[in-house]
DSSP file (Angstrom, degrees, kcal/mol; ACC not computed):
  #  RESIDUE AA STRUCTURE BP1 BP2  ACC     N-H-->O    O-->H-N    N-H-->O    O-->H-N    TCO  KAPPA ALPHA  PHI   PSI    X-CA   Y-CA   Z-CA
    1    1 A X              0   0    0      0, 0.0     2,-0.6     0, 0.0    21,-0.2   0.000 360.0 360.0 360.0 139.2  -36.1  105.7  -51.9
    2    2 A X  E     -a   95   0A   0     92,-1.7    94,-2.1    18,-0.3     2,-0.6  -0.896 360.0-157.5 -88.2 110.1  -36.7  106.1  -48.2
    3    3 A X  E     -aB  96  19A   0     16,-0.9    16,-0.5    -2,-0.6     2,-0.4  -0.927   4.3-161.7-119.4 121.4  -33.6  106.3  -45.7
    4    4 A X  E     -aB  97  18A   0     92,-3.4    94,-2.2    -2,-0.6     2,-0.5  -0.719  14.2-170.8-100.3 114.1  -34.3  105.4  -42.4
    5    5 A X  E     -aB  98  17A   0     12,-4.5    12,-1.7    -2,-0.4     2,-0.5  -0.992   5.7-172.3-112.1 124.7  -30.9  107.2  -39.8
    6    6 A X  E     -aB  99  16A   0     92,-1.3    94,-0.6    -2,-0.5    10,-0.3  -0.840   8.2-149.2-128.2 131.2  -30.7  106.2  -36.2
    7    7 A X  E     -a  100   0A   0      8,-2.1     7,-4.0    -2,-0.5     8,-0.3  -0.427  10.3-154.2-101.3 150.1  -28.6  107.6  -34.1
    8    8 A X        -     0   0    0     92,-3.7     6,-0.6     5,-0.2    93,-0.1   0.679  17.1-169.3 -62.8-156.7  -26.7  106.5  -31.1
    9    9 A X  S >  S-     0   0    0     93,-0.2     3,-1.9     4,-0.1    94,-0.1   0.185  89.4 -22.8-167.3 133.5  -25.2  107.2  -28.1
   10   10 A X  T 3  S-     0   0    0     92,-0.4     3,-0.1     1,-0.2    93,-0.1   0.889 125.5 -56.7  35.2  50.3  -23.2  105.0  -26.3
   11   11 A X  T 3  S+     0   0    0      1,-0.2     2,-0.4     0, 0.0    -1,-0.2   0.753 112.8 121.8  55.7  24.8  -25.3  102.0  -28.3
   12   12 A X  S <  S-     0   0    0     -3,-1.9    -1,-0.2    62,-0.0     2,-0.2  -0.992  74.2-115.3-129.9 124.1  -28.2  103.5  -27.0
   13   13 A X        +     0   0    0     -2,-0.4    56,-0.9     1,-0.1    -5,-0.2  -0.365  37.5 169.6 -60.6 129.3  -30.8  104.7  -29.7
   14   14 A X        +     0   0    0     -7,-4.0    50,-0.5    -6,-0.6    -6,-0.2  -0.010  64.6   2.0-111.5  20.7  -31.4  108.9  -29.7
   15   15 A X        -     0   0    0     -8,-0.3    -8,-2.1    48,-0.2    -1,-0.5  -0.352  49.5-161.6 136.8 130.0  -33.2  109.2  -32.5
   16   16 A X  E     +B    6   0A   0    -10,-0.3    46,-1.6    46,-0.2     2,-0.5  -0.917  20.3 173.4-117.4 135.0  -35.0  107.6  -35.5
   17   17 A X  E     -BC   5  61A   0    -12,-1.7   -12,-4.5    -2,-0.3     2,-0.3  -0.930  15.0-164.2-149.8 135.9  -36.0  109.7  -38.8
   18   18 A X  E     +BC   4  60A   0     42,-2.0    42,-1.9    -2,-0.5     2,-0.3  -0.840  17.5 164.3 -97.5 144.3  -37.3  108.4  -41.7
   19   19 A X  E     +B    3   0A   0    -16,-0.5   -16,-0.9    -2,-0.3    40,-0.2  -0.935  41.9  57.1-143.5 142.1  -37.3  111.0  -45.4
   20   20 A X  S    S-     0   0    0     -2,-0.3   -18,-0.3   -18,-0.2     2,-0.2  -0.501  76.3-105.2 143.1-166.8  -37.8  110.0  -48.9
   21   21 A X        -     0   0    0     -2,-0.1    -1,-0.1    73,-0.1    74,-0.0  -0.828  23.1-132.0-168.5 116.1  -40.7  108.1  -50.7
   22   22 A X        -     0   0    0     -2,-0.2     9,-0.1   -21,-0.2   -20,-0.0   0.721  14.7-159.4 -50.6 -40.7  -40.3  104.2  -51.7
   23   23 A X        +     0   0    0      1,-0.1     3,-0.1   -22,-0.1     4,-0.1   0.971  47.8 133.2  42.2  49.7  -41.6  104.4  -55.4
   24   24 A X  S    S-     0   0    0      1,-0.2     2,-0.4    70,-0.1    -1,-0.1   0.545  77.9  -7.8 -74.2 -16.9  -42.2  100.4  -55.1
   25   25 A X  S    S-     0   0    0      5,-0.1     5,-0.3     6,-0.0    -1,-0.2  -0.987 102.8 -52.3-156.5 154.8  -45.5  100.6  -56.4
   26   26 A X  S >> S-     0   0    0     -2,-0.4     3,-1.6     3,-0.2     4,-0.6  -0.190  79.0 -79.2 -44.1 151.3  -48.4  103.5  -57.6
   27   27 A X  T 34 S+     0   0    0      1,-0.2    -1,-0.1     2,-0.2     0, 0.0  -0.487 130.7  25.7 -65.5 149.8  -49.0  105.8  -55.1
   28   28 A X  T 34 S+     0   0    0     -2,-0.2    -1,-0.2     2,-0.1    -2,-0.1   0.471 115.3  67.7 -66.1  75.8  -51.4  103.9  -52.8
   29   29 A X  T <4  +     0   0    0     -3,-1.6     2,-0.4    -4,-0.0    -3,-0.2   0.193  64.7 128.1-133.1 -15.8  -50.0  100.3  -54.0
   30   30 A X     X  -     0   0    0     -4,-0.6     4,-3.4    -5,-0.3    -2,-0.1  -0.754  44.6-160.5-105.3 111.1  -46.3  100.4  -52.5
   31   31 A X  H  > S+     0   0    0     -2,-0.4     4,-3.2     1,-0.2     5,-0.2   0.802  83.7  47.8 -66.4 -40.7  -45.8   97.6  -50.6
   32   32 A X  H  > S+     0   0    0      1,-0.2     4,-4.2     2,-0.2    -1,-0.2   0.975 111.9  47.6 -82.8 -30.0  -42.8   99.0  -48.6
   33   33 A X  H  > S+     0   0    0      2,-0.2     4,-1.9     1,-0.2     3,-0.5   0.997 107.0  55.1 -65.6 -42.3  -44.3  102.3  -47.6
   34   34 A X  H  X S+     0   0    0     -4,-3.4     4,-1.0     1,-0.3    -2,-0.2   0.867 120.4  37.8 -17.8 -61.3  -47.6  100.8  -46.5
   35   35 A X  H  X S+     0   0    0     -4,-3.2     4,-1.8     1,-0.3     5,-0.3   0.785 112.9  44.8 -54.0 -43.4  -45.2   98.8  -44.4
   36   36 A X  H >X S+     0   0    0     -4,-4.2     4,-2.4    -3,-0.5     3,-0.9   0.965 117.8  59.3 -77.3 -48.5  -42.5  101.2  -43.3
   37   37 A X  H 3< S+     0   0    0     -4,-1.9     4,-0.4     1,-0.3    -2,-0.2   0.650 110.6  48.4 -31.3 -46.1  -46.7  103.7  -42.6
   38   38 A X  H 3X S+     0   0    0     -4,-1.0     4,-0.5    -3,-0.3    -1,-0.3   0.885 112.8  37.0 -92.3 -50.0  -47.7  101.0  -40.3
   39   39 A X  H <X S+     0   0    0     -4,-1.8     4,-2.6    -3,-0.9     3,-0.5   0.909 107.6  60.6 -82.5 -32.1  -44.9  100.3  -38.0
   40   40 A X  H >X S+     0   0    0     -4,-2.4     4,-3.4    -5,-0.3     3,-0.6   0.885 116.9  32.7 -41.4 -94.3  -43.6  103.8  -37.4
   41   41 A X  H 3> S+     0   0    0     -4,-0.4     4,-1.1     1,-0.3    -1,-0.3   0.631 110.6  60.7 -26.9 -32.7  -46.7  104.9  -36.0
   42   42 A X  H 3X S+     0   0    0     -4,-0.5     4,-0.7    -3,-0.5    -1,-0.3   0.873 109.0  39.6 -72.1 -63.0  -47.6  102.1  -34.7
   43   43 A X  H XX S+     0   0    0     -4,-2.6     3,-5.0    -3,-0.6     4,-1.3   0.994 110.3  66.6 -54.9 -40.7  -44.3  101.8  -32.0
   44   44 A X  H >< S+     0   0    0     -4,-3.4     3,-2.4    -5,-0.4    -1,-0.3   0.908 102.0  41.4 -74.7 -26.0  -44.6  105.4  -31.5
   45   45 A X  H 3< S+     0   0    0     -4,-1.1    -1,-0.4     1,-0.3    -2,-0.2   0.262 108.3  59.6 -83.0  22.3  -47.8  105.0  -29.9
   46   46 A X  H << S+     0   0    0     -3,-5.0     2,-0.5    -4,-0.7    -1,-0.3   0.533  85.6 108.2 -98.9  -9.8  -46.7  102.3  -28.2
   47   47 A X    <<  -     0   0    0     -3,-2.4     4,-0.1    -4,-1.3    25,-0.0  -0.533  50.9-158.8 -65.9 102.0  -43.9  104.5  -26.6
   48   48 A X        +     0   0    0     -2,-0.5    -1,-0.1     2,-0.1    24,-0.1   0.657  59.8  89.1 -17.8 -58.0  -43.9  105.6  -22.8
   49   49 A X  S    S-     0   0    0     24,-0.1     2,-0.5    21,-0.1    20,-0.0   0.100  90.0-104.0 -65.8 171.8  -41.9  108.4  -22.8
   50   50 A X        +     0   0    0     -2,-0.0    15,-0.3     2,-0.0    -2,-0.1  -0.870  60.0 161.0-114.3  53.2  -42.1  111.9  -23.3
   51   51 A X        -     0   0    0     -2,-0.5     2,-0.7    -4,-0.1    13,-0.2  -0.324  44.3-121.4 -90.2 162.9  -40.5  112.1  -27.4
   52   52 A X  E     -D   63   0A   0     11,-1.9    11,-0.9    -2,-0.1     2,-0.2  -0.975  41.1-174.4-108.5 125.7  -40.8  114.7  -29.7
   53   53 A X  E     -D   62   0A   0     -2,-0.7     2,-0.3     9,-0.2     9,-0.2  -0.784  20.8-173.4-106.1 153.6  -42.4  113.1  -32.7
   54   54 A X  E     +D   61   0A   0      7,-1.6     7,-2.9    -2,-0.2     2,-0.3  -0.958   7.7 176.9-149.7 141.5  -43.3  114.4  -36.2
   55   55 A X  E     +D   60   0A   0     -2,-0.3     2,-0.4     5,-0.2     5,-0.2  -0.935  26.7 129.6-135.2 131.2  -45.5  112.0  -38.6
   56   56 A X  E >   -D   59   0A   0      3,-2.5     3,-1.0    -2,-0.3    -2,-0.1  -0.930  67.1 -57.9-170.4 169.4  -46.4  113.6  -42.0
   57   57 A X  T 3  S+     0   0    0     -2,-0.4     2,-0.5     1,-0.3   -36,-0.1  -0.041 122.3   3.9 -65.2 136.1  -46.1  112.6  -45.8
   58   58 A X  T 3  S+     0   0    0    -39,-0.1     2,-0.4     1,-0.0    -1,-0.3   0.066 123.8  57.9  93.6 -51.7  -42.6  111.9  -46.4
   59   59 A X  E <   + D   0  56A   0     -3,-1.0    -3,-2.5    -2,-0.5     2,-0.3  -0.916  44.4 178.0-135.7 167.1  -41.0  112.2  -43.1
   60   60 A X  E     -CD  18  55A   0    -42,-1.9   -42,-2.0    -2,-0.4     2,-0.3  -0.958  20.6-173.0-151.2 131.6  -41.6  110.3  -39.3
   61   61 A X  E     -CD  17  54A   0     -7,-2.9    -7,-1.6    -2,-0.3     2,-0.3  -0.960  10.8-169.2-128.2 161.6  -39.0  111.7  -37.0
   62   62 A X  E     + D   0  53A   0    -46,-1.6     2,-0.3    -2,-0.3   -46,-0.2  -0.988  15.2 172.9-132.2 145.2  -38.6  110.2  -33.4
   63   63 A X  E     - D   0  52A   0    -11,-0.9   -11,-1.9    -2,-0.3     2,-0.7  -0.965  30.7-142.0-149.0 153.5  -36.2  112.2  -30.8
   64   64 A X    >   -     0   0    0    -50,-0.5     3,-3.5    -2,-0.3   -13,-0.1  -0.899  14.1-161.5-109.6  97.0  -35.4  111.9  -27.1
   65   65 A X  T 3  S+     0   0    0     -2,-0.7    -1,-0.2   -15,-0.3   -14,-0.1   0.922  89.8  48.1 -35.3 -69.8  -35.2  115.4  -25.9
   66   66 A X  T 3  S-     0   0    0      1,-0.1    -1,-0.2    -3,-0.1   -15,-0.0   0.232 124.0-100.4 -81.6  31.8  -33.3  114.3  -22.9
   67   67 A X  S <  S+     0   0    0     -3,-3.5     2,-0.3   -53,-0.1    -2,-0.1   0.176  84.8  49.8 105.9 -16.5  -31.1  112.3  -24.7
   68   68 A X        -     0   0    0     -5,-0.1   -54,-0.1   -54,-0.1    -2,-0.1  -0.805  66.1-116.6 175.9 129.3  -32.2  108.5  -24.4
   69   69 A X        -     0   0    0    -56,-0.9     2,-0.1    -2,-0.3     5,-0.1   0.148  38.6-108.5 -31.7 131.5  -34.7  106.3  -24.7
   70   70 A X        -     0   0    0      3,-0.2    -1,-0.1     4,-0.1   -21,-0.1  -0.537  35.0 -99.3 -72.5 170.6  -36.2  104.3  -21.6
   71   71 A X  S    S+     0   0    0      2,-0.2     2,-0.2     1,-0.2     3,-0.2   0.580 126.1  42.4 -57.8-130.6  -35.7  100.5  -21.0
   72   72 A X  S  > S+     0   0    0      1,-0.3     4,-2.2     2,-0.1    -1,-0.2   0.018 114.9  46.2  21.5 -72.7  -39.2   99.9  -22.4
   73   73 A X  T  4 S+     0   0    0     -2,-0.2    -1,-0.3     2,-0.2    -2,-0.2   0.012 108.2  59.3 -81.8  32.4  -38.9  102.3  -25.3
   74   74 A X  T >> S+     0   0    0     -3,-0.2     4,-0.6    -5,-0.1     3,-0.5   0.705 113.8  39.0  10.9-110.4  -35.2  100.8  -26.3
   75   75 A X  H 3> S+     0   0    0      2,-0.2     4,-1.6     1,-0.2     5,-0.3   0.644 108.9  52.1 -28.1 -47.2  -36.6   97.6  -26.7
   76   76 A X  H >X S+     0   0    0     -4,-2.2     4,-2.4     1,-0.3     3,-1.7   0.970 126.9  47.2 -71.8 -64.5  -40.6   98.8  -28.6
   77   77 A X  H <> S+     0   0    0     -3,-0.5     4,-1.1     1,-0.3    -1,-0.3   0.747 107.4  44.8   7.5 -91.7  -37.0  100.7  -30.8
   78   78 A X  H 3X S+     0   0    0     -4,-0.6     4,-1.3     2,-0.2    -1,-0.3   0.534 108.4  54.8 -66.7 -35.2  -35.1   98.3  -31.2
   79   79 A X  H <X S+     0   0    0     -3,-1.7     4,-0.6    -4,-1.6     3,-0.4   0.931 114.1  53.6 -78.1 -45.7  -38.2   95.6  -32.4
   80   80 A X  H >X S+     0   0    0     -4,-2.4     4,-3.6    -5,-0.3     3,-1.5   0.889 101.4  50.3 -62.8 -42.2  -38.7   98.4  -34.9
   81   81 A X  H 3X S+     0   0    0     -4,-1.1     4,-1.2     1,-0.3    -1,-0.3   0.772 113.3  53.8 -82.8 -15.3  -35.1   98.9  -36.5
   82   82 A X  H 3X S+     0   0    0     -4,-1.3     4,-0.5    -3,-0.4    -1,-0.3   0.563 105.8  43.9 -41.6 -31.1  -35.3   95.3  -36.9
   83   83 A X  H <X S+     0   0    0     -3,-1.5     4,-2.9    -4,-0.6     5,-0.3   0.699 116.5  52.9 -94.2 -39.6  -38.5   95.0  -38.9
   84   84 A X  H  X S+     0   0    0     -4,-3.6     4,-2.8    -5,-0.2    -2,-0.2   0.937 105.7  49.5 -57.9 -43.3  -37.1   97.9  -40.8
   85   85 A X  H  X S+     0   0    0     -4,-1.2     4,-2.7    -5,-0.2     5,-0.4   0.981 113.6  51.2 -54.7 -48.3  -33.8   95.9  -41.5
   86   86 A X  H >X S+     0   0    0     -4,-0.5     3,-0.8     1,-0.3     4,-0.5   0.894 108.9  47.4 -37.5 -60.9  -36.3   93.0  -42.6
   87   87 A X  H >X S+     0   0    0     -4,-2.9     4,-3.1     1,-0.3     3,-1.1   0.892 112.2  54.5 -68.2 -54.6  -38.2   95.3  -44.9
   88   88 A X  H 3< S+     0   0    0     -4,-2.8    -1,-0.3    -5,-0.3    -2,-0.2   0.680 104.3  50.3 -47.6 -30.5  -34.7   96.5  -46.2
   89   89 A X  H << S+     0   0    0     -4,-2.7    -1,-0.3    -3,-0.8    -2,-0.2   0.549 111.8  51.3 -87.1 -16.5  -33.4   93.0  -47.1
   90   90 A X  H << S+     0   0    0     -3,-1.1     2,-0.5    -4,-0.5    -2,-0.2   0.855 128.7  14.8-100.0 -54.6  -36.5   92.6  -48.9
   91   91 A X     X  +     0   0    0     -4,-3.1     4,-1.6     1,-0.1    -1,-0.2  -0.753  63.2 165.7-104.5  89.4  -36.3   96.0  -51.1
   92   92 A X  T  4 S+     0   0    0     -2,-0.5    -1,-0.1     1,-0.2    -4,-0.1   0.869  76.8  59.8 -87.3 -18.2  -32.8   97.1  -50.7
   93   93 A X  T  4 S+     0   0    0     -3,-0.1    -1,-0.2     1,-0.1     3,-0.1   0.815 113.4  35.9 -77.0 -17.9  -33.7   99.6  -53.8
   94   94 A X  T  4 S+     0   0    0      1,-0.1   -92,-1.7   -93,-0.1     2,-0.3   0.493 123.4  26.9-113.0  19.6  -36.3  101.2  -51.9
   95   95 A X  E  <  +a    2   0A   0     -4,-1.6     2,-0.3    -7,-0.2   -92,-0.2  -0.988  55.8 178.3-157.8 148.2  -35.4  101.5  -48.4
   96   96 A X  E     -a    3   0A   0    -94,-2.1   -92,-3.4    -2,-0.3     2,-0.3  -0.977  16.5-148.7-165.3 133.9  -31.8  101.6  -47.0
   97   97 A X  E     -a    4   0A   0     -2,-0.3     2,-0.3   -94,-0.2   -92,-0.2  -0.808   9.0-159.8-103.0 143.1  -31.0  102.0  -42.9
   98   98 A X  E     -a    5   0A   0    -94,-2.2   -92,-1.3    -2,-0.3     2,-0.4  -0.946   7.3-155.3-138.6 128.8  -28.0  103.8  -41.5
   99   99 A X  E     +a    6   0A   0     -2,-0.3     2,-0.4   -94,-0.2   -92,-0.2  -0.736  17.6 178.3-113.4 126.8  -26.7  103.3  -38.3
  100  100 A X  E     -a    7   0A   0    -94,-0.6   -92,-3.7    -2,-0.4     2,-0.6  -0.988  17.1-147.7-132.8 140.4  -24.6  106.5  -36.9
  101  101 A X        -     0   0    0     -2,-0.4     2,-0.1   -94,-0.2   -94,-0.1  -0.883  11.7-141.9 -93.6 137.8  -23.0  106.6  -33.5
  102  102 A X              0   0    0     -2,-0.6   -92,-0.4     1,-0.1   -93,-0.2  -0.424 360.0 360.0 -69.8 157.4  -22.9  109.9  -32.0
  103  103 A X              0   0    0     -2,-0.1    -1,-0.1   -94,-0.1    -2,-0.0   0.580 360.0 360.0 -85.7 360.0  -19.4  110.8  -29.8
């Protein structure tokens, strides 16, 4: 299973990390990593900002060193933890989102 955390502050996304392997399908057949493979990467280069990023087998981390996301890269965010919820409603055994607010 893959579990996707992104965390808050003030309702404002700080960080996205994805862990885990889907096991929907044989290894290159699984429909939900493909998916979850495509967008990750995809937003982050779509991103503006200055992040520290990690993409490698297994894990995608996104983090805003200084604490929060620009307008821009909010929204390019936001589109993403949406597509993810999508993907989530679709396999809910092989991908699960968790939303934490920080204090």
């Amino acid at each position: 299973m893959i579990r996707v955390e992104a965390l808050y502050r003030a309702g404002r996304l700080v960080r996205l990390e994805a862990k885990g392997h889907a096991g929907s399908g044989p290894k290159g057949h699984d429909l939900v990593c493909a998916a979850l493979s495509g967008i990750l990467p995809g937003a982050f280069n779509a991103l503006e900002g200055s992040y520290r990023t990690l993409v490698s087998p297994g894990h995608v981390l996104l983090e805003a060193p200084e604490g929060l996301l620009n307008e821009h890269d909010e929204a390019v965010m936001h589109c993403v933890t949406e597509e993810i919820r999508g993907i989530m409603e679709a396999s809910p055994s092989h991908l699960v989102l968790v939303r934490k607010e920080m204090p």
